[in-house]
LOMAR-989218 format. One record per residue (C-alpha): residue in one letter; x, y, z. Coordinates in Angstrom, 3 decimals. Layout:
N
<'A'; <X; Y; Z>>
...
END
This chain:
190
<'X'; <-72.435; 191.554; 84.172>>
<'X'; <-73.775; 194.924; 83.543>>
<'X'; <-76.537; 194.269; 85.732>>
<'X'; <-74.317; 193.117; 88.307>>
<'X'; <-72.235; 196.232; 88.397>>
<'X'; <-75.396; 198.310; 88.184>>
<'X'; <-76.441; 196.968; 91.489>>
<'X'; <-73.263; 197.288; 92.963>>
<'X'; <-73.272; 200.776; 92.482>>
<'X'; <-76.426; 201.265; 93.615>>
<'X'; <-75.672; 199.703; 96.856>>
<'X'; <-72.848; 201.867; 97.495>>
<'X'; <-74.173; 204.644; 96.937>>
<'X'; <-77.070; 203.859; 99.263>>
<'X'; <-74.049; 202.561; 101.971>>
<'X'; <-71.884; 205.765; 101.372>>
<'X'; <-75.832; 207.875; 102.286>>
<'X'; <-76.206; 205.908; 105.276>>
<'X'; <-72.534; 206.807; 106.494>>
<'X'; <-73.131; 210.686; 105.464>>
<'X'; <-76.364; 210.838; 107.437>>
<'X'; <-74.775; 208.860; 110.493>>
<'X'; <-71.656; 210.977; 110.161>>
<'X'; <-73.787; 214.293; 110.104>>
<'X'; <-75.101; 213.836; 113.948>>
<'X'; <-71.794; 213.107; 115.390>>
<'X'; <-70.313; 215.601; 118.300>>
<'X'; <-68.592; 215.831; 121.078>>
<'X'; <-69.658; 217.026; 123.745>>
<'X'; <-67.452; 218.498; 126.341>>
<'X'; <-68.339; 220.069; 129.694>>
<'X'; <-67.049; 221.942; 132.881>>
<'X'; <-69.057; 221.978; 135.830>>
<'X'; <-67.438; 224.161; 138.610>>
<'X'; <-68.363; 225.724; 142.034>>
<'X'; <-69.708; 228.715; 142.630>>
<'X'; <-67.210; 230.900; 144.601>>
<'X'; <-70.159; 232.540; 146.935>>
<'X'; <-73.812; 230.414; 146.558>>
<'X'; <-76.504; 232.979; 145.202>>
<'X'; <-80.034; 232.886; 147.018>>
<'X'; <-82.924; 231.544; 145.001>>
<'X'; <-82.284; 228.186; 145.455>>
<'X'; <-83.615; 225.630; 147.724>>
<'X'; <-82.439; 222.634; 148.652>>
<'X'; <-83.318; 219.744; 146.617>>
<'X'; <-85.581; 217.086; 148.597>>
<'X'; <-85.474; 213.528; 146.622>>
<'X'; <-88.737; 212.468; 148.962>>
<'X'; <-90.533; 215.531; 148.220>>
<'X'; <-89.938; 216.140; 144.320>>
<'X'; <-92.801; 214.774; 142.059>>
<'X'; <-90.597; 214.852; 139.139>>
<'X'; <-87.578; 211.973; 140.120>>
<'X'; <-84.012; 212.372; 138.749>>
<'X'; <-83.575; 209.887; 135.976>>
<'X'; <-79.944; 208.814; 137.292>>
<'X'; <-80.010; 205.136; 136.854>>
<'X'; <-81.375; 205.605; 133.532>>
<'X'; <-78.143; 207.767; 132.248>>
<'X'; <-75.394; 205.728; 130.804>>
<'X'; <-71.916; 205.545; 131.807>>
<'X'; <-69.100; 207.046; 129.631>>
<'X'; <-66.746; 203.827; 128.438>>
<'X'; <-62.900; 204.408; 128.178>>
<'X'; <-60.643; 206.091; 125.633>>
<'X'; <-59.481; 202.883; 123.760>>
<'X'; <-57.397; 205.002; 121.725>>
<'X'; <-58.867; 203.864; 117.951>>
<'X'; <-61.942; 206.051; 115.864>>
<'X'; <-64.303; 207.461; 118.988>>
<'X'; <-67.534; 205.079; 119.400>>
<'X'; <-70.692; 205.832; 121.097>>
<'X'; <-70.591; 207.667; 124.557>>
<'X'; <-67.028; 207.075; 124.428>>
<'X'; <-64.618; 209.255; 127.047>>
<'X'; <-62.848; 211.985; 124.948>>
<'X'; <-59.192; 211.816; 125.744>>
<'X'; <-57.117; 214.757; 127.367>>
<'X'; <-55.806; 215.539; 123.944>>
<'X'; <-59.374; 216.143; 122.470>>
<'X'; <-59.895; 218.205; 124.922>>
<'X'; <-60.511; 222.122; 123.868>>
<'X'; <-62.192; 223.655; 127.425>>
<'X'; <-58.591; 222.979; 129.307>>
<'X'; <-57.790; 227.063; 129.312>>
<'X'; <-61.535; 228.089; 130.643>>
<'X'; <-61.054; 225.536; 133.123>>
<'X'; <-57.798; 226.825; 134.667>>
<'X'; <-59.063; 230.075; 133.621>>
<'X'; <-62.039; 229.267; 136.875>>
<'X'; <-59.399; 228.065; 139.215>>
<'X'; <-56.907; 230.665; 139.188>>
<'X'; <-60.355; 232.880; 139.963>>
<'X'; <-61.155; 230.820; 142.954>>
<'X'; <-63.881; 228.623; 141.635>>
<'X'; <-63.670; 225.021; 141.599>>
<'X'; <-63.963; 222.359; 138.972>>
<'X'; <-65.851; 219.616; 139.976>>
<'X'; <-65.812; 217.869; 136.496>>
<'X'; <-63.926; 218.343; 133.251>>
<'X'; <-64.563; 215.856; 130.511>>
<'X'; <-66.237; 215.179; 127.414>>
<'X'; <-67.806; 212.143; 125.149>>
<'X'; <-68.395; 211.330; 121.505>>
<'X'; <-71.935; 210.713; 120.595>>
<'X'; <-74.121; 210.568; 117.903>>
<'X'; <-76.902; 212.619; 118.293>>
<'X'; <-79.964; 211.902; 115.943>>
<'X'; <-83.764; 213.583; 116.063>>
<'X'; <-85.460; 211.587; 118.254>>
<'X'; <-84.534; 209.516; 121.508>>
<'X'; <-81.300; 209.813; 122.691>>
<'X'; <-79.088; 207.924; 125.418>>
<'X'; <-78.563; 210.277; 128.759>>
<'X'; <-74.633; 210.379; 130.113>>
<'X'; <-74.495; 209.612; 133.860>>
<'X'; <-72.321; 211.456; 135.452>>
<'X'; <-70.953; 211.330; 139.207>>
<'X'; <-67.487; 213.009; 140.554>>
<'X'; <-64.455; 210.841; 141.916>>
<'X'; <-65.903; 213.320; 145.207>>
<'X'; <-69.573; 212.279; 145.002>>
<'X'; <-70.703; 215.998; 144.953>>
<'X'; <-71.953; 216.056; 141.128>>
<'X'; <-74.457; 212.886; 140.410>>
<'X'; <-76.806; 212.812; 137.279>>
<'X'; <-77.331; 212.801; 133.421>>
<'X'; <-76.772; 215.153; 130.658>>
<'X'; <-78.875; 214.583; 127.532>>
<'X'; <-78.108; 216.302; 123.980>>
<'X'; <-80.854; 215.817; 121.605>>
<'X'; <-81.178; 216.669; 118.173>>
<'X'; <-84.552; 218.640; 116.383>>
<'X'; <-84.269; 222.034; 114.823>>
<'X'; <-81.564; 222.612; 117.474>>
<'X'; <-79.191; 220.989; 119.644>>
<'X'; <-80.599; 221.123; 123.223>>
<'X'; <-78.586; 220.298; 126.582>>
<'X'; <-80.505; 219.339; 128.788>>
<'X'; <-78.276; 218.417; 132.377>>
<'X'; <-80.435; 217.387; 135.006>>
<'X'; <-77.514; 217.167; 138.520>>
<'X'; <-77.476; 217.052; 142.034>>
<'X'; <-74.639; 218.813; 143.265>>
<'X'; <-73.785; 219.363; 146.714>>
<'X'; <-71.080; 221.628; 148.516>>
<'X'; <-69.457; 219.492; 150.674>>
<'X'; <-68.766; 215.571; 150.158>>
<'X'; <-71.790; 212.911; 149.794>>
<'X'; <-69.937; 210.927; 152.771>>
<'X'; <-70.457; 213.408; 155.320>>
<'X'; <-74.375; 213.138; 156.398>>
<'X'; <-77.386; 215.761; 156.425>>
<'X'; <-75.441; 217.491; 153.662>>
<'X'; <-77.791; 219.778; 151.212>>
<'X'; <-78.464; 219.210; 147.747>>
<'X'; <-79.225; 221.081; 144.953>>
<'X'; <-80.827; 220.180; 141.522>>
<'X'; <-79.533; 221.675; 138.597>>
<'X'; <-82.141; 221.230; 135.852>>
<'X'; <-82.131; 223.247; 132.673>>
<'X'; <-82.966; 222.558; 129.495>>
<'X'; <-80.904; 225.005; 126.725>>
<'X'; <-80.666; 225.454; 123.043>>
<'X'; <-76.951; 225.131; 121.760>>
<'X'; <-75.441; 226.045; 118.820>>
<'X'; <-72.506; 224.014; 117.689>>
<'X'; <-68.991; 225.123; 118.046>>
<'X'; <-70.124; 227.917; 120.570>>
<'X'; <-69.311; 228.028; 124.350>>
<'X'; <-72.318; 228.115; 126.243>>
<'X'; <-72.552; 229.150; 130.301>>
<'X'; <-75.394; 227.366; 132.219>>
<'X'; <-76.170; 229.568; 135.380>>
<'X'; <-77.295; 227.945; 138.609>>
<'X'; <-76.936; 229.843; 141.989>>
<'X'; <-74.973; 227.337; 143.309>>
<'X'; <-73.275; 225.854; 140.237>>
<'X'; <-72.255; 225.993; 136.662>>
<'X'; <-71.657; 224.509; 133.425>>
<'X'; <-69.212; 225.547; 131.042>>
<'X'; <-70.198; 223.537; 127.436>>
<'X'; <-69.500; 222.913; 123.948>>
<'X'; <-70.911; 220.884; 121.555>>
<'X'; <-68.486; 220.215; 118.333>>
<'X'; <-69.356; 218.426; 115.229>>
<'X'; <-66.950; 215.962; 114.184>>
<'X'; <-65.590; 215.791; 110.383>>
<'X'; <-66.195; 213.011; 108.429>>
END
C-alpha cells in the first residue's frame, strides 16, 4: 500500500511538472497590421518569380475558431480577449487603415514552431507570422501586402519580412515603408 501511494505521488508530481512547463510557453499573440497613410520610398516591389528566398505561405497554419471553452493551439482569440482594440481605433481616427486585427493562443516552446497564415477578408495581407521561443521571444512576420485589392490585376506587392526580438507584455511597432504591425505577445496564467 505504501508503495502504491509512493508511486502515485511520484507520478503526480511528474504530471503537475509537465503541465507547469507546458503552461510556462503559453501566449497570445495579438496583432494589428494597418496601412501606411503616405508609402515611404525604400521599398521595391516584391517579385514572387524573381526572389530566391520563396514565401513559406502554404506552410503557415490557419487560425481555428473561438469555440468558446479553455483556448487550444492556434486558436482565434475572441473580441473580448482582445487588448489592442484602442491602438487600433487610435490608427483610424488618424487616417491609417487596419487591414487586420486579431490574435491566437499558442504555445510557444524552444525549438520548431507552427507559422500562422494569415490572409485579409480583402486579399491585400497574405502570409505567416512565426513566434519562437530561445533566450527571447522573436516575431518573425514574413507578408505580402498590397495597396489596392488582389482582384484587380498588375497590382504591386510588397514583402514585409522582419525578424524582431519581443519582450512579453510590451507593445512592439514593426516599421515597413508601406506597412505596419502593431504587436503584443502576453503570457497566459496558469
Amino acid at each position: 500500500m505504501k508503495k502504491t501511494l509512493q508511486s502515485l505521488l511520484a507520478t503526480l508530481a511528474v504530471a503537475a511538472s509537465l503541465n507547469a512547463a507546458a503552461a510556462e510557453g503559453d501566449y497570445t499573440i495579438e496583432l494589428v497590421i494597418f496601412d501606411q497613410n503616405v508609402p515611404g520610398a525604400g521599398a521595391l516591389p516584391f517579385d514572387r518569380t524573381a526572389s530566391e528566398d520563396a514565401l513559406q505561405i502554404d506552410q503557415g497554419r490557419g487560425l481555428s475558431s473561438y469555440n468558446g471553452q479553455p483556448l487550444t493551439q492556434l486558436e482565434a482569440l475572441p473580441a473580448s480577449k482582445l487588448t489592442l482594440g484602442n491602438e487600433a481605433a487610435r490608427l483610424r481616427r488618424q487616417g491609417y487603415q487596419v487591414l487586420w486585427h486579431g490574435g491566437w493562443f499558442q504555445n510557444v516552446s524552444t525549438g520548431s514552431n507552427p507559422s500562422v497564415r494569415l490572409v485579409t477578408a480583402d486579399g491585400r495581407v497574405e502570409g505567416v507570422v512565426r513566434v519562437d521561443r530561445g533566450r527571447f521571444l522573436h516575431l518573425r512576420p514574413d507578408l505580402l501586402l498590397s495597396h489596392q485589392s488582389a482582384v484587380e490585376t498588375a497590382v504591386p506587392q510588397y514583402r514585409f519580412q522582419q525578424s524582431r526580438r519581443m519582450r512579453s507584455e510590451k507593445l512592439h511597432y514593426l516599421d515597413h515603408p508601406h506597412f505596419g504591425i502593431l504587436a503584443i505577445i502576453n503570457p497566459v496564467d496558469s
